[in-house]
PAGU-77986 format. One record per atom (N, C-alpha, C, O): x, y, z. Coordinates in steps of 0.02 Angstrom, whole numbers, padded with zeros to 5 digits, always signed. Atoms other than C-alpha are relative to their C-alpha. Last residue first. Layout:
XYZ;...
//
This chain:
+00065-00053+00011;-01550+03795+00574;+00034+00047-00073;+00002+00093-00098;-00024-00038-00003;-01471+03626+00567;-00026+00078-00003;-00072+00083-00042;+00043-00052+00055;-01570+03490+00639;+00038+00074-00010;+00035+00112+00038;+00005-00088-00002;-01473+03379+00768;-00017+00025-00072;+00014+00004-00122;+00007-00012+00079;-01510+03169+00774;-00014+00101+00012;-00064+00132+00032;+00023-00068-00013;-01455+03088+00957;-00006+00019-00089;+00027-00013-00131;-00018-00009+00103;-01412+02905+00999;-00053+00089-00005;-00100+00109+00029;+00022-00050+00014;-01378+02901+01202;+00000+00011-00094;+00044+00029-00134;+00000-00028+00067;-01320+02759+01271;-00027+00032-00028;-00076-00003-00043;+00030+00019+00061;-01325+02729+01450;+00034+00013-00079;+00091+00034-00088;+00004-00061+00052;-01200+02748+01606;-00052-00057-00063;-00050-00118-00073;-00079+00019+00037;-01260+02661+01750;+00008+00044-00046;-00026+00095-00050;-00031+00007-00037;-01420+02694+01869;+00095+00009-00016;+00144+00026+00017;-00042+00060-00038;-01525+02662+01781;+00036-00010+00050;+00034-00058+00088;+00049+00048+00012;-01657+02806+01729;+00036-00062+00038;+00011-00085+00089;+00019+00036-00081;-01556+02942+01812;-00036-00043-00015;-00073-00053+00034;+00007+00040-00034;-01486+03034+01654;-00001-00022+00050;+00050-00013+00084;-00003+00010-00058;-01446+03206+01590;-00033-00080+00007;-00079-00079-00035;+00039+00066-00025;-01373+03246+01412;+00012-00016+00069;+00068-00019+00094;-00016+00055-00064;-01295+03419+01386;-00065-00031+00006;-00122-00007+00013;+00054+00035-00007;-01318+03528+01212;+00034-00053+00066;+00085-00085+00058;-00022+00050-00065;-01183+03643+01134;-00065-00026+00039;-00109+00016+00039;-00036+00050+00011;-01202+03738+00959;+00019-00053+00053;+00056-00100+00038;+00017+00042+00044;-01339+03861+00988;+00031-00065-00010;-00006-00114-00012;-00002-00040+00050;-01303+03867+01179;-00027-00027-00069;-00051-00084-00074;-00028-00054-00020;-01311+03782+01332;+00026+00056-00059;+00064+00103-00048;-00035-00036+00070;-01450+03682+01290;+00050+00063+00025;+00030+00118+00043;-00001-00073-00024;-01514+03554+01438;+00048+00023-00056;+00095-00011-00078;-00055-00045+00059;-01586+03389+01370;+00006+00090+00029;-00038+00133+00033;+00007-00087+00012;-01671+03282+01502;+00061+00028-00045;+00121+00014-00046;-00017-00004+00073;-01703+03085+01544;-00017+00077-00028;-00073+00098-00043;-00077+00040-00019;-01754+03027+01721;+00055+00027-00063;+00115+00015-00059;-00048-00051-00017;-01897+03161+01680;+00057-00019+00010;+00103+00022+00009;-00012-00002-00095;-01979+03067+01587;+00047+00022-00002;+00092+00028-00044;+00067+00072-00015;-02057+03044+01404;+00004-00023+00068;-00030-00063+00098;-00032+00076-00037;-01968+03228+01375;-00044-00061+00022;-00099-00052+00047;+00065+00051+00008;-02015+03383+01266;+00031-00074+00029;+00067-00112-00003;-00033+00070-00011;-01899+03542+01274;-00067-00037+00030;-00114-00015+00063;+00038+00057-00053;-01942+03720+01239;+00032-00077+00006;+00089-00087-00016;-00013+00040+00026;-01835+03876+01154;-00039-00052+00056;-00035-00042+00116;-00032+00042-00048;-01902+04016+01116;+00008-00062-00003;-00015-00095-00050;-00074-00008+00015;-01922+04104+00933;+00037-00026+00051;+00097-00035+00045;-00038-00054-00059;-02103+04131+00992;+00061+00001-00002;+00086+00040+00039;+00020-00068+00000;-02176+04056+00815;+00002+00065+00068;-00017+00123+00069;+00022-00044+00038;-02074+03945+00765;-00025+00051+00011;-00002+00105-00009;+00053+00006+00028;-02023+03857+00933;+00008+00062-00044;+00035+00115-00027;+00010-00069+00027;-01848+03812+00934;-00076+00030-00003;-00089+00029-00063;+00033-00026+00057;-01829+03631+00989;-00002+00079+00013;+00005+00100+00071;+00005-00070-00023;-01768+03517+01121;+00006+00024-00057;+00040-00006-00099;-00017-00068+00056;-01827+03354+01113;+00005+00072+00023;-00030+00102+00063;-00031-00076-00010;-01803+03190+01218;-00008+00052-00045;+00031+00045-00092;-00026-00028+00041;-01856+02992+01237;-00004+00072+00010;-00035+00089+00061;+00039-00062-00015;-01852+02869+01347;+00020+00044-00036;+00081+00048-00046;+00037+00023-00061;-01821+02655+01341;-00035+00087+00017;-00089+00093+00047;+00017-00071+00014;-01756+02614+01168;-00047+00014+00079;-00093-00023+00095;+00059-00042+00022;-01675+02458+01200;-00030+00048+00005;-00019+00065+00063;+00018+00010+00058;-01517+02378+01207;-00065+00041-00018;-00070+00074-00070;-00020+00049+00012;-01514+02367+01411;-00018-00017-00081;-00060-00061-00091;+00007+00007-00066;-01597+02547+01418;+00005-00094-00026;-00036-00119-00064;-00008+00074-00012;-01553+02639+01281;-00004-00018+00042;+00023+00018+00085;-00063+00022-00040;-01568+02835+01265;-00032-00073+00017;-00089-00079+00041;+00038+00048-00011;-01667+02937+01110;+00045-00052+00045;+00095-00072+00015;-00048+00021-00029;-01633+03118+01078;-00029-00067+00025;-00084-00064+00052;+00024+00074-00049;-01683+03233+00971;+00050-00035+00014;+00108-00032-00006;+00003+00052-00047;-01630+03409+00955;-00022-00045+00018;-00040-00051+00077;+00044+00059-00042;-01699+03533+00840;+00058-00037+00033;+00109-00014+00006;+00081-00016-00012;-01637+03703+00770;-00023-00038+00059;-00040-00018+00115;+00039+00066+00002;-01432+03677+00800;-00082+00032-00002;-00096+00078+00037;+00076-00013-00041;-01320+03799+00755;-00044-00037-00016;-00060-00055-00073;+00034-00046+00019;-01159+03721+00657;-00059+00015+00046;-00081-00035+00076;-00041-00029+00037;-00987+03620+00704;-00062+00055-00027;-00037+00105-00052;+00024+00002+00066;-01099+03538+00853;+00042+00049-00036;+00057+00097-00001;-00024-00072+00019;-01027+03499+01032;-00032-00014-00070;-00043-00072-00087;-00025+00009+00096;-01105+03358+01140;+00001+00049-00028;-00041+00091-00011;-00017-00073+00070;-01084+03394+01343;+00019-00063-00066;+00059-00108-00075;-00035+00047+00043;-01138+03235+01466;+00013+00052-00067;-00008+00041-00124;+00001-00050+00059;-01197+03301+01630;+00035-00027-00050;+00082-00062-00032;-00021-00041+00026;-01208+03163+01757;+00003+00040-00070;-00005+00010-00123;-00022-00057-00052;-01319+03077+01860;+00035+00053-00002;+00032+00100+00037;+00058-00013-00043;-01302+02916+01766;+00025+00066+00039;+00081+00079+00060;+00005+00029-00060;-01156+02909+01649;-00080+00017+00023;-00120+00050-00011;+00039-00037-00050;-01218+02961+01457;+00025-00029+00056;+00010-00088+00048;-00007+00054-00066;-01099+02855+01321;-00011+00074+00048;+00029+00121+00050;-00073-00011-00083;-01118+02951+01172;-00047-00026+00048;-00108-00032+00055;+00021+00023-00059;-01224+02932+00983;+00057+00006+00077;+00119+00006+00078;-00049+00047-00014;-01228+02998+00814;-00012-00004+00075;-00056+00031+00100;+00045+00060-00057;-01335+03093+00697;+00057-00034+00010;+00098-00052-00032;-00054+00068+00001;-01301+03254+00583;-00037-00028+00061;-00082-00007+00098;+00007+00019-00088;-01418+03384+00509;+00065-00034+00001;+00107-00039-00044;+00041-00030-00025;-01414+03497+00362;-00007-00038+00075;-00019-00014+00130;+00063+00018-00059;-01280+03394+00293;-00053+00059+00028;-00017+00109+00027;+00006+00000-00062;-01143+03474+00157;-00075-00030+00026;-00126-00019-00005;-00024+00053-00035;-01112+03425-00011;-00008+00008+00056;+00003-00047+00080;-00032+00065+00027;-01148+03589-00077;+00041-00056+00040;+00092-00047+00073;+00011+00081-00008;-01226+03698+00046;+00021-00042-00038;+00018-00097-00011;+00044+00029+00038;-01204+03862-00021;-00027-00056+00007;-00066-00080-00034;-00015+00056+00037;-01110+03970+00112;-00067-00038-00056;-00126-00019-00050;+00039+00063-00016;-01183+04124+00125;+00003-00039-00006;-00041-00061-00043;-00061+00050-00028;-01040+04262+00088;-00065-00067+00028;-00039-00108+00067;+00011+00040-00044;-01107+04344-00060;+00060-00019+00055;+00121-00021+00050;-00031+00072-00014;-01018+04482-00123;-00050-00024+00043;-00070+00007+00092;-00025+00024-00077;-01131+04666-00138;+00031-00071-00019;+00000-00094-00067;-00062-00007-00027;-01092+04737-00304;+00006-00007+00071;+00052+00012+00108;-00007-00064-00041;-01272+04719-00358;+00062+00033+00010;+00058+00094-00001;+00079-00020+00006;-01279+04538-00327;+00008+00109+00000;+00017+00149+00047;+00018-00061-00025;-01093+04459-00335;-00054+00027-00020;-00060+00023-00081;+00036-00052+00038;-01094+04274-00311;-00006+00069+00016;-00026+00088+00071;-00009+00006+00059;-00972+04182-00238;-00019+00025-00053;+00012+00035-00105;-00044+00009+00004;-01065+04132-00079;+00022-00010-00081;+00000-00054-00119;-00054+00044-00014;-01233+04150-00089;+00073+00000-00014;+00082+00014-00073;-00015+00017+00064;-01318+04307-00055;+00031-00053+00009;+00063-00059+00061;+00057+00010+00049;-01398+04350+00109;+00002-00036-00076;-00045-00065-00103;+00004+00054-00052;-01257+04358+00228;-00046-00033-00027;-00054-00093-00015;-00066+00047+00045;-01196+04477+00084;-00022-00052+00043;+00005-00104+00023;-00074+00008-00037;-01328+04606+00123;+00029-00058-00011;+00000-00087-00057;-00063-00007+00058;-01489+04654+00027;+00067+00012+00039;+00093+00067+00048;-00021+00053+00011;-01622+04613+00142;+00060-00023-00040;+00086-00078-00051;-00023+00010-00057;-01647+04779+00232;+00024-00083-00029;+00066-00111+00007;+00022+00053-00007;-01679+04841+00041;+00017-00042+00052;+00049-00089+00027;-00030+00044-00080;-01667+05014+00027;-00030-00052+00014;-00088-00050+00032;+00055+00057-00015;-01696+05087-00169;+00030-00044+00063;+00076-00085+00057;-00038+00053-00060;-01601+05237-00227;-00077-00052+00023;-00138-00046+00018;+00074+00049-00024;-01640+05346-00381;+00010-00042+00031;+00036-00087-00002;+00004+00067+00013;-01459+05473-00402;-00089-00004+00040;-00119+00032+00080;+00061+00000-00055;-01440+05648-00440;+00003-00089-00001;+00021-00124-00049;-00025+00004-00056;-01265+05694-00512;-00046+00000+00063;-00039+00021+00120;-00029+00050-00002;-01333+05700-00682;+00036-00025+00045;+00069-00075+00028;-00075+00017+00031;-01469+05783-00651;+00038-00024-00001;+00029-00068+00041;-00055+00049-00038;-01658+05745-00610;+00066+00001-00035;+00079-00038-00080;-00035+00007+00058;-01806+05873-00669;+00085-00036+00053;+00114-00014+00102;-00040-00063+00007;-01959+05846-00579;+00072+00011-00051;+00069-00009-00109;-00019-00037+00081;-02100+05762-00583;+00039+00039+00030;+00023+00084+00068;+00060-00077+00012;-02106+05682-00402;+00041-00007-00058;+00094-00037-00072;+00048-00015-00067;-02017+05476-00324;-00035+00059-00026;-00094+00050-00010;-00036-00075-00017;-01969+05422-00509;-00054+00031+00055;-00114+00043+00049;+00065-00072+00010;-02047+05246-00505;+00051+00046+00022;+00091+00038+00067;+00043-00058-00063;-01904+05093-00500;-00034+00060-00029;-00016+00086-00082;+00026-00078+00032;-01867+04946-00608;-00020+00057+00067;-00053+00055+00119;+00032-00021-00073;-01761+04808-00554;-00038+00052-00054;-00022+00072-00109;+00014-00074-00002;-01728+04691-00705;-00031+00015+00065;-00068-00021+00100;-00069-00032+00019;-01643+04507-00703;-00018+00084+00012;+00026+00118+00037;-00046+00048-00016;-01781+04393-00645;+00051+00056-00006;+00075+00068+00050;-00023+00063+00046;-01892+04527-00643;+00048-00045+00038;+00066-00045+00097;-00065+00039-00010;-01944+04645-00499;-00005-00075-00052;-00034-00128-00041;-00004+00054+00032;-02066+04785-00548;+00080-00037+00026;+00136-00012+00031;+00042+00027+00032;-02100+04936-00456;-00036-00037-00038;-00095-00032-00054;-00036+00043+00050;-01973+04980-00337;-00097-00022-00019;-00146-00034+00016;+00030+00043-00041;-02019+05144-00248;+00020-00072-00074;+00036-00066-00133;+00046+00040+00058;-01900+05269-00284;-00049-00041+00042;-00054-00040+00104;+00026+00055+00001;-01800+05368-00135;-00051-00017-00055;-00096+00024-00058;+00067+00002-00016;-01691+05528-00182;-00027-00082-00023;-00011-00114-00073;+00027+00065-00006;-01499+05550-00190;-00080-00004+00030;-00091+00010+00088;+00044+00011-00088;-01435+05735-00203;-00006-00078-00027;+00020-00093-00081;-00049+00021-00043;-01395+05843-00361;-00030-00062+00061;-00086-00060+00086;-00070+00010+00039;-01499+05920-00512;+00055-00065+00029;+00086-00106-00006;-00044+00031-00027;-01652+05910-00425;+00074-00047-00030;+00099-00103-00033;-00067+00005+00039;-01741+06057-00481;+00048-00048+00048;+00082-00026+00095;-00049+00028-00029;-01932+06034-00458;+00059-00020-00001;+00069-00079-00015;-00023+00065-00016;-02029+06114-00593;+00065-00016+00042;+00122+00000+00024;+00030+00046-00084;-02125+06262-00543;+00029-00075-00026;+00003-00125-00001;+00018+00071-00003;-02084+06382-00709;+00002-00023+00088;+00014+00011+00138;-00019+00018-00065;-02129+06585-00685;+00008-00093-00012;-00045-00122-00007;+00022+00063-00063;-02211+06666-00830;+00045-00043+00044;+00079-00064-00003;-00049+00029-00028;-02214+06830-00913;-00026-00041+00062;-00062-00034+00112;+00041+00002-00092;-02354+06882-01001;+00068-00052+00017;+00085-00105-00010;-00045-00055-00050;-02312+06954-01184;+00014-00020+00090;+00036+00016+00135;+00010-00061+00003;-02394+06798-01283;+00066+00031+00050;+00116+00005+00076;+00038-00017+00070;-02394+06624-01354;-00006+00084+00006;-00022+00118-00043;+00044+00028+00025;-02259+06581-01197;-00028+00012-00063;+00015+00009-00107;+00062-00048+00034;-02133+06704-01100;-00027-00084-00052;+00017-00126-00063;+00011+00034+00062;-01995+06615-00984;-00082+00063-00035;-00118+00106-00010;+00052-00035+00048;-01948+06644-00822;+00015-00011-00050;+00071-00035-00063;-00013-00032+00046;-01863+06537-00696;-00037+00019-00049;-00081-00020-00067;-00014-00073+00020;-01908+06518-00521;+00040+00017-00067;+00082+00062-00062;+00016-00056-00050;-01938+06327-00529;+00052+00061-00008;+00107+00060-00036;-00023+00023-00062;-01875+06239-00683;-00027+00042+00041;-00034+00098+00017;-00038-00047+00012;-02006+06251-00843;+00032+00009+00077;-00011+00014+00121;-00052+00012+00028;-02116+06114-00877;+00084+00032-00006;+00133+00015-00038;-00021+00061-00013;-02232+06130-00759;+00066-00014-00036;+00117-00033-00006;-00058-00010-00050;-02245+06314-00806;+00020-00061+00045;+00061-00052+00090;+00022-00014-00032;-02311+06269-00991;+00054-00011+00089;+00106-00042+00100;-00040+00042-00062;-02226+06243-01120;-00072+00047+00049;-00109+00094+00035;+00075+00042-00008;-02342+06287-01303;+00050-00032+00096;+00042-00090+00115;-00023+00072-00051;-02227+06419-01366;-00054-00014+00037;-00101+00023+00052;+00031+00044+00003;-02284+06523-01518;+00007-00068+00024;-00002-00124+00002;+00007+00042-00043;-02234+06709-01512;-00039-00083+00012;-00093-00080+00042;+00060-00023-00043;-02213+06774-01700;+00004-00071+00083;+00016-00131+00081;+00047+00023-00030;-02055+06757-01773;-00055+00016+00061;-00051+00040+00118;+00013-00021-00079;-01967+06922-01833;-00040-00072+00013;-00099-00055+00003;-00043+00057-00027;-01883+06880-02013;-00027-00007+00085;+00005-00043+00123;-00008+00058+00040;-01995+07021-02117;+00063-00055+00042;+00115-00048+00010;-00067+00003+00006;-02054+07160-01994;+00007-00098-00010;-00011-00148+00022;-00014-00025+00041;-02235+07174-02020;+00081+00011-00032;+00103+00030-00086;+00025+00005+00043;-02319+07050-01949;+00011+00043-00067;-00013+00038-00123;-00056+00064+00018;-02225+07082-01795;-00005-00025-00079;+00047-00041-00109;-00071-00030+00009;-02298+07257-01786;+00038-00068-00021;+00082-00071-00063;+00005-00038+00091;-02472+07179-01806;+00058+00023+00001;+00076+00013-00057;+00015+00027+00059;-02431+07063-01653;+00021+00023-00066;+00064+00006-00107;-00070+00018-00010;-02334+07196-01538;-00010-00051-00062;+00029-00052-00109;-00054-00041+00023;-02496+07288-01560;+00062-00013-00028;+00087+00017-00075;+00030+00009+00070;-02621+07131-01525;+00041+00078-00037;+00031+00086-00097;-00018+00071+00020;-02503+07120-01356;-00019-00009-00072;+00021-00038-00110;-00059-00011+00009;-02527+07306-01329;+00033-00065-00011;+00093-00063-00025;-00049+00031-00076;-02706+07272-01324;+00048+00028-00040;+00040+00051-00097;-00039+00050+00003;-02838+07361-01464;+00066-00008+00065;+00085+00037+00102;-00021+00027-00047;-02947+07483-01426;+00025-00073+00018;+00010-00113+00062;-00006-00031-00082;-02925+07623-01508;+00004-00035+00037;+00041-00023+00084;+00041-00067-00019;-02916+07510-01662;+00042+00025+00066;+00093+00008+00096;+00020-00045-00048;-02799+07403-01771;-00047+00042+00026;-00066+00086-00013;+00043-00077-00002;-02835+07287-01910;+00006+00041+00074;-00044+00040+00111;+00045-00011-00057;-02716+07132-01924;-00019+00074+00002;+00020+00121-00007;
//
């Protein structure tokens, strides 16, 4: 390289380099993305530079999940930055609890506890002796959705009953073919039969919906 008067002190440091035999010449291509915040570094030339990448060596930071396989989660790295080995990529899933999983299975390292239903009913059906006039408690081994209810009147089907969940207000209503004939819910699992149609005690056949 040809020097003048008015050559840089960078195109100085050059031709000097060019002359001492083992000296590499400046020829890094990083740029200050690449280089951790506040630390310096030099480049293709003399000019001292400053990196800006985000040092998150440590800590727990949110992902966004961005593929869900059958078997693979994947998640997006929340910013470019540089993530160490005592940084973790977290993903909050209000659904991911054991009440959620079935029974037996571990998801994750949460345990199910949801039973599975095997062999079990979703509903059950059976019938009790209603007096007239009085309250007539039937107990259920699980939370009940629905409630029907259908009561005999000398052998035959004479008025009928539902008490139900509605879907979309989460309250609970009741549906009767008269009023002689009423279902009051004293909880999920407990249910009282009312009668005044006869006079006597009836029969009461009933079919519960498990929720």
């Amino acid at each position: 390289m040809t020097l003048t008067k008015d050559s840089t002190f960078a195109e100085m440091v050059t031709a000097v380099e060019g002359l001492i035999v083992g000296v590499p010449a400046l020829t890094g291509d990083a740029a200050v993305g690449d280089v951790l915040a506040n630390k310096t570094f030099y480049n293709d030339d003399l000019t001292k530079l400053t990196g800006t990448m985000v040092d998150r060596g440590t800590g727990d930071y949110s992902g966004t999940l961005t593929n869900a396989g059958t078997t693979t989660i994947k998640l997006a790295i929340p910013t470019n930055a540089y993530y160490g080995t005592s940084a973790n990529i977290t993903h909050t899933d209000a659904n991911r609890v054991a009440g959620n999983i079935k029974s037996g299975v571990t998801l994750d390292g949460v345990v199910g506890t949801l039973p599975d239903g095997t062999g079990k009913k979703s509903y059950v059906s059976g019938s009790i002796s209603v007096p007239s006039a009085s309250l007539t408690t039937v107990n259920f081994s699980f939370n009940v959705k629905e409630l029907c209810a259908t009561m005999l009147y000398s052998g035959v089907p004479a008025l009928n009953a539902v008490y139900f969940m509605n879907p979309y207000s989460g309250a609970w209503s009741t549906l009767a073919s008269g009023g002689s004939f009423q279902i009051t819910r004293i909880s999920d699992t407990s249910f009282q039969f009312y009668q005044t149609y006869s006079g006597s005690t009836e029969t009461v056949y009933y079919y519960a919906h498990q929720q």
